[in-house]
N, C-alpha and C positions, 0 to 999 in steps of 0.2 A: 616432593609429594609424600605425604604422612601415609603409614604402610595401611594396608586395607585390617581392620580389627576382627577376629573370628566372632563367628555368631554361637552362642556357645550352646542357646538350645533354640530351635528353628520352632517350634511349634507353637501352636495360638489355640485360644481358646475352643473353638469347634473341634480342633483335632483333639485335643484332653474330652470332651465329650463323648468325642467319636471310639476312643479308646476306653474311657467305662462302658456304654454299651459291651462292644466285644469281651468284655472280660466278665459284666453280668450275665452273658451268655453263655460262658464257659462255665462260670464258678454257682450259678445259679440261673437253668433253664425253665426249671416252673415261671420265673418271670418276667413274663410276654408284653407286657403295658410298657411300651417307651414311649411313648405320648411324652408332649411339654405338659400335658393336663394332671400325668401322676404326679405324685408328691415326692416321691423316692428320684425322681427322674430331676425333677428343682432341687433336690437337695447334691447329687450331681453335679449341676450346672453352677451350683455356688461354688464349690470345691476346686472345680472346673478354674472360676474367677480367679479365685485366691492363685494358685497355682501359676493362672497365665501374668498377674502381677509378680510374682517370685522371680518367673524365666525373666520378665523386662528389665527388673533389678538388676538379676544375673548378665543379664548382656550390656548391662553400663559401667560393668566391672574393669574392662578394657579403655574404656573414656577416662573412669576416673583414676587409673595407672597410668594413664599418657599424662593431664592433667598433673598429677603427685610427680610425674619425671619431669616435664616442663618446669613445676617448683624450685626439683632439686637443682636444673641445671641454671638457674634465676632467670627464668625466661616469666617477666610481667608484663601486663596490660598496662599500654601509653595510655596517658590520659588524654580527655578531648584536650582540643586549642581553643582559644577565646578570639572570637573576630575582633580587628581593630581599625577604627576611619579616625578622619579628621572632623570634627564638628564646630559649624560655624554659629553664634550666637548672634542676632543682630538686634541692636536697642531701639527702641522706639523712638529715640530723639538724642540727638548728641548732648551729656551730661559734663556738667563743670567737675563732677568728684570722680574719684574712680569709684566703677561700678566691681564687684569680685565677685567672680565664681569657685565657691570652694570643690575641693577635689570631690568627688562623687555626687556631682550635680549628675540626674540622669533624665534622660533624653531618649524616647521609643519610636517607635514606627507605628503608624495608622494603626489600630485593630478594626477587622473586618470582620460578615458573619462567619468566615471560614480560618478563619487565622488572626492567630493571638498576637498583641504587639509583642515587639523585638524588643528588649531596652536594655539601654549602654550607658556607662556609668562613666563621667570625665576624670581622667588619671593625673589630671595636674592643677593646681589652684591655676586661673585663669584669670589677671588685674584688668579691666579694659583701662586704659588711663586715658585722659582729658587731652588734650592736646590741641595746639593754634600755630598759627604759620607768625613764627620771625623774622626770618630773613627770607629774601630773594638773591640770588647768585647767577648772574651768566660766566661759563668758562670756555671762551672757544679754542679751540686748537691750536694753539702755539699762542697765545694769548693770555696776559695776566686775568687773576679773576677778578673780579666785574661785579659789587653788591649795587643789586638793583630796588634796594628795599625801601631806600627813599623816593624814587622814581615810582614805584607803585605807590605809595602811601600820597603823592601826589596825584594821583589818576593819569598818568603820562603811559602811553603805549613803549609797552619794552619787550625787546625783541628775545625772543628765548633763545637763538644760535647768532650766529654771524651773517650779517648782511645775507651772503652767498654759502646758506651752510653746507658744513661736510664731517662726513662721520669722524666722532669722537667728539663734537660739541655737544655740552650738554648744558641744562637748568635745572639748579638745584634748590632745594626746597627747604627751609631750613624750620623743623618743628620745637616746638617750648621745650618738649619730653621727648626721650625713646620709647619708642611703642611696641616692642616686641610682641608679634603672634597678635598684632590688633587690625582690624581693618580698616584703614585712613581716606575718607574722601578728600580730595581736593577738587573746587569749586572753581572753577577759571572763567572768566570772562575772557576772551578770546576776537580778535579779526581778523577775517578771511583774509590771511595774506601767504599762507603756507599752500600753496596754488599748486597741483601739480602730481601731491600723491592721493593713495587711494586710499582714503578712510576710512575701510575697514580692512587693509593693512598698512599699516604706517611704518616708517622705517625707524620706528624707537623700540626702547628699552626702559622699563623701569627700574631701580635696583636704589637698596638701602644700605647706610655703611654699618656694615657690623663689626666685632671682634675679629673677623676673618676677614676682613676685607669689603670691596662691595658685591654683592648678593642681591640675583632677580627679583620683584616682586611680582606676584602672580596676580595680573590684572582680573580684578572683577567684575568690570563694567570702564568704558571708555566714550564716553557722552561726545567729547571733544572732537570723534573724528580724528587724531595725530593732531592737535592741537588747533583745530584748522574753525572752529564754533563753539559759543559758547557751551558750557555744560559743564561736569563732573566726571573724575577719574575715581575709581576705584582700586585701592590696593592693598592686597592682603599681604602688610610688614614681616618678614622672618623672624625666629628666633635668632636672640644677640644683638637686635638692636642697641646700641649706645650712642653717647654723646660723644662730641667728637669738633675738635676746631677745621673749617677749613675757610680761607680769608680773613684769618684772624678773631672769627666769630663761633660763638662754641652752640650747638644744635646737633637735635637729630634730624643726619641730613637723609633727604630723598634724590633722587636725583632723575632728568629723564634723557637719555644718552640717544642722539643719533649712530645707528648702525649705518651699515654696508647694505644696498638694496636689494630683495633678491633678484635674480633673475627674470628679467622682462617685467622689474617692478619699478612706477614713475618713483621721482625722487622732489626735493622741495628746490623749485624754481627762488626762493625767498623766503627769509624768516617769518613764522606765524609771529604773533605777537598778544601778550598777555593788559590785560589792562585791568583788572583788578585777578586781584587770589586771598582766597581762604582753604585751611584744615581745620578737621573734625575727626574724634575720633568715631564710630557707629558702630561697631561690632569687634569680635577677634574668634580665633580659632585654637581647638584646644583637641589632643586624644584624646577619645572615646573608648570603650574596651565593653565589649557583648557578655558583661559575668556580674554574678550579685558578688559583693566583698562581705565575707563574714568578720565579723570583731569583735575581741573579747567572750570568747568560746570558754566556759568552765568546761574542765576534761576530769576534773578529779584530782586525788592526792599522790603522791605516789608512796607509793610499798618498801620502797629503798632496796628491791631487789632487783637481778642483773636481765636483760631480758625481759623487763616489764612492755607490755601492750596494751596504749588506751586508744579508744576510735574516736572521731571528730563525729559531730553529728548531722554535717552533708555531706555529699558524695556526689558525683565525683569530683577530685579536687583539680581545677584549672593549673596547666603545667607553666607558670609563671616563672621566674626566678629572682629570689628563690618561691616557691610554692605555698609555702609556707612559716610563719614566724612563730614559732613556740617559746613558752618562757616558765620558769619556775619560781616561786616566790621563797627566797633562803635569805639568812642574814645578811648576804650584801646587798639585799633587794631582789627586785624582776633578774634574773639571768635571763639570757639568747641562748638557743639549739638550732646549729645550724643542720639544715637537712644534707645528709651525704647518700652516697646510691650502693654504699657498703660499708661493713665496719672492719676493712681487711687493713687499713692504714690507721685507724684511731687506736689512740694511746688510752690510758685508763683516766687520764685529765680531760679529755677532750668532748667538749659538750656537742655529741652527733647524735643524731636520732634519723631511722630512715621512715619515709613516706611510701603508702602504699596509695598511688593516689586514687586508682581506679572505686577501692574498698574504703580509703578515708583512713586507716591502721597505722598508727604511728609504734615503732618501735625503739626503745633504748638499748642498749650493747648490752651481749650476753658475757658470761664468763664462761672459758672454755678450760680445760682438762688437759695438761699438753704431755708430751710422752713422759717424763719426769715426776710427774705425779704434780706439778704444781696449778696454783687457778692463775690464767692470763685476761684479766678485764680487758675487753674491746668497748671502747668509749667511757665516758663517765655517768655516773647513777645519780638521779636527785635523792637527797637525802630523807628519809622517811617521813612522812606529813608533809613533803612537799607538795603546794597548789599548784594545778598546773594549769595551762591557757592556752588557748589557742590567739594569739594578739592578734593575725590577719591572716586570713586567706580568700580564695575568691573561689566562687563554684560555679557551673555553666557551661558558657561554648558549646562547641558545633557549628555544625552547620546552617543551622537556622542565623546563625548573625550575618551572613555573607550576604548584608543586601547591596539591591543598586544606588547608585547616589540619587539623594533628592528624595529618599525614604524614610529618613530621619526629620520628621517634620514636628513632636510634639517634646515639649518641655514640661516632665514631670517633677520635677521640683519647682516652686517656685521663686522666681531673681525678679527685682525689683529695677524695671526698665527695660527688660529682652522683651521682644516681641515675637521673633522668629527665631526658629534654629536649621537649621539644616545642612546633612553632610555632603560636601560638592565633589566626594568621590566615592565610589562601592567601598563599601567594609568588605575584608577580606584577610582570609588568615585562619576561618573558623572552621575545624577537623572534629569530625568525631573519635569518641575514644574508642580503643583497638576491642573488638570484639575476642573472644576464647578460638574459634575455626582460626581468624585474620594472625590471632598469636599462635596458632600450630603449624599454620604456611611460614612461617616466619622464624619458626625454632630452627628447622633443619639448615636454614640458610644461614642464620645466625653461628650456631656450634661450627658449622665450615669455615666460616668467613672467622672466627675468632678476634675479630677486630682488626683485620688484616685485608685488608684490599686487594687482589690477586688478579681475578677475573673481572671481565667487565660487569660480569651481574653484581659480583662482590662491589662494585664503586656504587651503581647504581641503589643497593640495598644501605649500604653507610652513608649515600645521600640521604635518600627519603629520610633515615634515622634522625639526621642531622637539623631536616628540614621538614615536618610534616604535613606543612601550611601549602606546600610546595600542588601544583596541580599535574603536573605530567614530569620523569624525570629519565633520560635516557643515556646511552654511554655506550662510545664508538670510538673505534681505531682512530685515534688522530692522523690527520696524514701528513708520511714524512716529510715533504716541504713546505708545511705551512706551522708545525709544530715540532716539529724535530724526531728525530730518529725513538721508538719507545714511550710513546706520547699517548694518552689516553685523556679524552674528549670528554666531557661529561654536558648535555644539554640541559638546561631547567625551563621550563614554563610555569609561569607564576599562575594563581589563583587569578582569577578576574570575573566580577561580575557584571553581566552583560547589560545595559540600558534598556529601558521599557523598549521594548520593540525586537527583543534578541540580537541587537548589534552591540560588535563590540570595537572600542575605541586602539588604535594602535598604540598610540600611549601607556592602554592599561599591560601592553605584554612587557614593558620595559622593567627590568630587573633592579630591584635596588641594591644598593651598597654594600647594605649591610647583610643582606640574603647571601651575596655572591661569598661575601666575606666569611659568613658563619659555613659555609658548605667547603669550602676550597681549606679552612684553617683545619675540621673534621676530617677529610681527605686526606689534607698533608700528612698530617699526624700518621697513618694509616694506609702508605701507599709501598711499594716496594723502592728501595734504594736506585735508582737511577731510571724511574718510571718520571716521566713528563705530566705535570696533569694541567689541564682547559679547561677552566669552569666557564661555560658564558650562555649565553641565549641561543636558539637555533638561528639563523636564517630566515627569515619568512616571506615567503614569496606570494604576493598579492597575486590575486586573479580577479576579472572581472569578466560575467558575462554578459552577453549580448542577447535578447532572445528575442524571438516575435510568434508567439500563442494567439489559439484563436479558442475564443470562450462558446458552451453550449449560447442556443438562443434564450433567451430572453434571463442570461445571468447577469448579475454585478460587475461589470470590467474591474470598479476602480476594487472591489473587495478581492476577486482573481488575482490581480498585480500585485495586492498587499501580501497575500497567502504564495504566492511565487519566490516571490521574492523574501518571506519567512526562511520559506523552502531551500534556499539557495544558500541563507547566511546560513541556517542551524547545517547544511551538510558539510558546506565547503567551511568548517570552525576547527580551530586547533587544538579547542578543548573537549568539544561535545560532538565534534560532526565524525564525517566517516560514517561505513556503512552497518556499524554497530554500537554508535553513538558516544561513541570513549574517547572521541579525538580522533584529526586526521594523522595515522598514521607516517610516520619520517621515513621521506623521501619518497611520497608514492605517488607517481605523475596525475593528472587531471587530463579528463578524455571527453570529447563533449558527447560523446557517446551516452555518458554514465549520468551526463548535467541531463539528456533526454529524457533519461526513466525517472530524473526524478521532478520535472517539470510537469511528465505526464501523469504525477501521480497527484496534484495541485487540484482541490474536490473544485469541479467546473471549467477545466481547463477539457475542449473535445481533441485538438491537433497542436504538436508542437511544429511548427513553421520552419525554425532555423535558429541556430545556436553556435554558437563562437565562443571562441576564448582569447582574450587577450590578457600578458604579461603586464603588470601595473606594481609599480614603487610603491610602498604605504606611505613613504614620507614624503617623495614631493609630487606624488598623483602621478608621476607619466604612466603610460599606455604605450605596449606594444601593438605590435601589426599581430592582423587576425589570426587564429589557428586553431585548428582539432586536438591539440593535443598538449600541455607544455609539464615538459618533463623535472623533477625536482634532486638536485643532490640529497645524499645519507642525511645530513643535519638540515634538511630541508622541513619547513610544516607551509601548509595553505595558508591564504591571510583573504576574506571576504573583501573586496575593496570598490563600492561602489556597480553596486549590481546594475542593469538597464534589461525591463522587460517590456514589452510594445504587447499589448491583448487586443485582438481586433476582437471584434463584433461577430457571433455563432453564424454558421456556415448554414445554408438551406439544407 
């Protein structure tokens, strides 16, 4: 907590009035007129003004000494973050060429009367390519493969698995091109002969051979049922699609692999069977990034002295990496400066320049004085009449980019054949930048912690630093037999944005890779010698209740049970719920006591009836047995999981 600042002079305008008065009474009693109507009395009250604007200055004397020390000790404003999804483009008709997206094709969110569109700019050229089906391949398990491509090109029923199939048979698909990041229909004719499972879960797998192996594809549509009726598969191809021989036939292969069934799930009595097939390519997917890119920025020339400062002409700059590309125009050509976060390690060759990103303020290395009397250049100086440029950067973020998916619906550029776009998951990642209060809570912690991780607050603050995209971030004793003796736990909850309707998907709390990775490598770096560290996700413990409401007479049931059960997901949420809206706090049991007061707060709800809780898995639905109460461990948070509310009809 930053120290309390003295007030250096307490008084306001009335009191300076009130104070000439009593002195024109001392130093001059002949006069009586204090009226606001005399003129002597207004010219007072001007002085007065002046005066009380002096003290206000005088008392931000304090702010802007905190601020100059904050300076000194290099405590800067983070920049915003730029939100990031995936965006899918889909063409209006499968094309024989390849169709290209160049990089900064951009793509917005509705504009409404109240809100301005969102637009996100694509970060990578994106090829759709053309694509036909070559081969057909059956492989069944312990079985030679099996090209069934003449047999299709006959119209001859061919069986996709084995007679009597079982997991690991699969049918592979073999396309002209590798399609990376495309989205590939394939077109089946199909006969009911795969009898047995259930259609809208089938016991398959899609997956594409890439540089790594074989790789899921994320189905976008499955017409076929598990192969069981005619129709069309959708699938969206990973990156690293290539070409690839297998049966001696070289394609890019797809493939669709019988699993292991789950649980009390039918399985296929007999092979389905194919009788004609085609691909297509129709779409692909590409990142998106919530920021305008600036290019080709004139900054001016440079001075050829040490220590020069030129400013960009947006603000604030998107903390990308790097941030920024600066260049200078000298007899070897365009030069690169790369951005560094100090000039305590550059040499007097070394072309660094620092960013201020909040301000836009680029800096070159000063020369310093050292006790010797000599000058020590820190980094190097462009040579005088240097042009300089800003080659790229990008501006934006926040928070406005974090929409839900399926909000990205317009294509502001135009491409020749898309028809749709749309992203089929929330953007997310988009932070505002650190306000001057947010950077003074943050100095005292900072100077303590000196890049040293000690305390658990100290992990918790090198995370957030690490990660600011991050939505909740906490840090707890590990315990010694589940982490070993000296262990410190560190939890993350990622950013997620909820679906029309304030629900949120389990899916979206799963941690990526690369998150876990960037926070635990910051950490290592930074922890004490024979300190254990955890990075991983909480626990979440699904709840679901049970309730039976009875609505005033002559209200909407079905609008009550929608507003109920809003009610229920925004409390019982990990990120916004809780009884002060910041998240349910870890580890803090759920009481249906507490689900009462807030059902009865539901506009039209007269009696809450009865209310339960039961214990429920997010991943595979089960439900416990009823209860008042279910208690949650330290790294526990709440998970909404299928709410049930019953509204009978207003009571006489």
């Amino acid at each position: 907590m930053a120290l309390p600042s003295p007030n250096l002079d307490d008084r306001r305008f009335q009191q300076f009035v009130d104070d000439a008065k009593r002195y024109i009474q001392q130093r001059a009693p002949e006069w009586t007129d204090h009226n606001v109507s005399d003129p002597g009395v207004t010219l007072v009250e001007t002085v007065a003004h002046m005066a009380d604007q002096i003290v206000y200055r005088l008392n931000r004397v304090p702010d802007k000494n905190h601020l100059a020390f904050l300076d000194l000790v290099g405590i800067t404003l983070f920049p915003p973050t730029a939100a990031r999804t995936d965006v899918t483009f889909w063409l209006s008709a499968p094309q024989d060429e390849t169709v290209l997206l160049p990089v900064g094709t951009e793509v917005a969110t509705l504009r409404t009367e109240s809100e301005q569109a969102v637009v996100f700019a694509t970060e990578r050229e994106l090829p759709l390519l053309s694509c036909s089906l070559r081969h057909l391949v059956v492989q069944a398990v312990g079985e030679p493969v099996a090209d069934r491509t003449t047999d299709l090109a006959e119209n001859k029923d061919v069986n996709c698995f084995a007679e009597a199939p079982r997991p690991g048979d699969c049918l592979l698909f073999g396309l002209t091109a590798a399609v990376p990041h495309c989205a590939v229909a394939l077109e089946l004719d199909s006969r009911v002969d795969g009898v047995g499972v259930d259609p809208r879960q089938p016991p398959l797998v899609w997956e594409a051979w890439t540089e790594d192996g074989w790789r899921e594809c994320e189905i976008d549509r499955d017409g076929t049922g598990g192969l069981n009726r005619p129709g069309d598969v959708v699938l969206h191809v990973p990156g690293g699609h290539v070409l690839s021989r297998s049966g001696g036939q070289e394609a890019g292969w797809l493939r669709c692999r019988v699993t292991e069934p789950l649980a009390n799930q039918p399985f296929y009595a007999i092979s389905p069977t194919v009788r004609s097939a085609d691909a297509c390519t129709i779409g692909g997917t590409t990142p998106a990034v919530h920021a305008e890119t600036v290019t080709d920025e004139a900054l001016g020339e440079s001075t050829g002295l040490p220590g020069q400062r030129v400013q960009l002409v947006h603000a604030p700059v998107v903390g990308d990496d790097p941030p920024l590309l600066l260049q200078s125009a000298e007899r070897e050509g365009w030069q690169d400066w790369q951005v560094v976060p100090h000039f305590a390690a550059s040499s007097p060759d070394d072309r660094h320049i620092t960013l201020d990103a909040t301000t836009g303020e680029i800096a070159f290395g000063p020369s310093v004085r050292e006790p010797d009397g000599t000058l020590r250049q820190y980094g190097a100086v462009p040579v005088k009449g240097a042009v300089l440029r800003a080659r790229r950067y990008r501006i934006g973020g926040g928070r406005a980019g974090n929409v839900a998916r399926g909000a990205v619906q317009v294509l502001r550029t135009s491409v020749p054949y898309v028809s749709e776009v749309v992203n089929r998951e929330a953007a997310r990642g988009g932070v505002e930048g650190e306000t001057v209060q947010e950077a003074k809570v943050r100095a005292p912690i900072t100077l303590r912690a000196q890049e040293r991780a000690v305390t658990l607050r100290d992990y918790e603050e090198l995370a957030r630093r690490a990660a600011p995209e991050t939505a909740r971030i906490a840090c707890l004793e590990g315990a010694e037999n589940e982490h070993g003796s000296y262990a410190v736990r560190v939890l993350v909850v990622p950013q997620a944005v909820p679906d029309p309707g304030g629900r949120l998907r389990f899916e979206q709390l799963v941690l990526g890779d690369a998150l876990l990775g960037r926070i635990t490598r910051h950490l290592d770096e930074r922890r004490l010698i024979g300190t254990r560290l955890a990075v991983g996700p909480p626990y979440y413990q699904g709840v679901t209740v049970v309730a039976t409401v009875h609505a005033f007479r002559g209200v909407d049931t079905d609008r009550v049970r929608r507003q109920a059960h809003d009610a229920l997901y925004r409390h019982l949420d990990p990120l916004t719920g809780g009884v002060d809206g910041t998240g349910w706090p870890f580890g803090r049991p759920v009481q249906s006591g507490e689900v009462f007061a807030v059902l009865q707060r539901v506009p039209g709800v007269e009696l809450v009836d009865e209310v339960t809780l039961h214990p429920a898995d997010p991943l595979t639905g089960k439900r416990g047995e009823a209860t008042d109460r279910i208690d949650l461990e330290a790294p526990s948070l709440v998970f909404s999981f299928d709410h049930r509310v019953r509204v009978l009809g207003g009571t006489s």
